[in-house]
C-alpha positions in Angstrom: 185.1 89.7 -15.1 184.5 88.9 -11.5 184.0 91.5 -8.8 186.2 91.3 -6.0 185.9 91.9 -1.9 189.1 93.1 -0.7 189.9 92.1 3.5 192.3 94.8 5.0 195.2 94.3 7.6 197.4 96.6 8.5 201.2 95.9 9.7 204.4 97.5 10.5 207.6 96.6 9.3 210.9 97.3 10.9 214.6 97.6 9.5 217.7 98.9 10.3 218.2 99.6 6.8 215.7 101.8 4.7 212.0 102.4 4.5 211.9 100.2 1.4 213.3 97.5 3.3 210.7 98.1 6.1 207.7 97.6 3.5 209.2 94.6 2.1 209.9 93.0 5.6 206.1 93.2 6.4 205.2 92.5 3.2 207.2 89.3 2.6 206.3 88.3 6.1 202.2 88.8 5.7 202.9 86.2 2.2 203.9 83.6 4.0 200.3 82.9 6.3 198.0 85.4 3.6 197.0 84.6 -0.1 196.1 87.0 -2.8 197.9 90.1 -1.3 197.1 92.8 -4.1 198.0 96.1 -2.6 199.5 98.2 0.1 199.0 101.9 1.1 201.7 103.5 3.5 199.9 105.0 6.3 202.8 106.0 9.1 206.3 106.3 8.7 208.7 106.4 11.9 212.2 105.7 13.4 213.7 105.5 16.6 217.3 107.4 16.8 219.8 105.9 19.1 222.9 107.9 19.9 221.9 110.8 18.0 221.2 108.8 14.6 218.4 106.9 13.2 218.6 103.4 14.3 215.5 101.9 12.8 212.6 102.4 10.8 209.7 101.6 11.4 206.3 101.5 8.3 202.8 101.2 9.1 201.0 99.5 5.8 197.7 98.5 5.4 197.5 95.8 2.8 194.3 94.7 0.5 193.9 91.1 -0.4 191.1 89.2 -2.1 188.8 87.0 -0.3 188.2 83.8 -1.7 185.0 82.2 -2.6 
């Protein structure tokens, strides 16, 4: 078994539509210029309300990854 060293980033992710859909935004946009994404730890959950409703959302993540050798 080989012992890892994890890098970690953190990110927010926005949406209109959930929390859930917040994570996964950032997450899905990280995968695209990041390899070996293992992990993610929600840190800060906000919105912003508009018109007296909640317009956004808005996630703080930090996300682990692997460093390669």
């Amino acid at each position: 078994m080989t012992d890892h060293v994890y890098k970690l980033i953190e990110l927010t992710g926005s949406s209109a539509t959930s929390i859930e859909d917040a994570v996964q935004n950032a997450v899905a946009k990280a995968s695209k210029t990041l390899r070996n994404l293992h992990w993610f730890e929600i840190v800060e959950t906000r919105g912003v309300i508009a018109e007296g409703r909640v317009a956004r959302w808005q996630v703080t993540l930090k996300v682990g990854f692997t460093l390669e050798d």
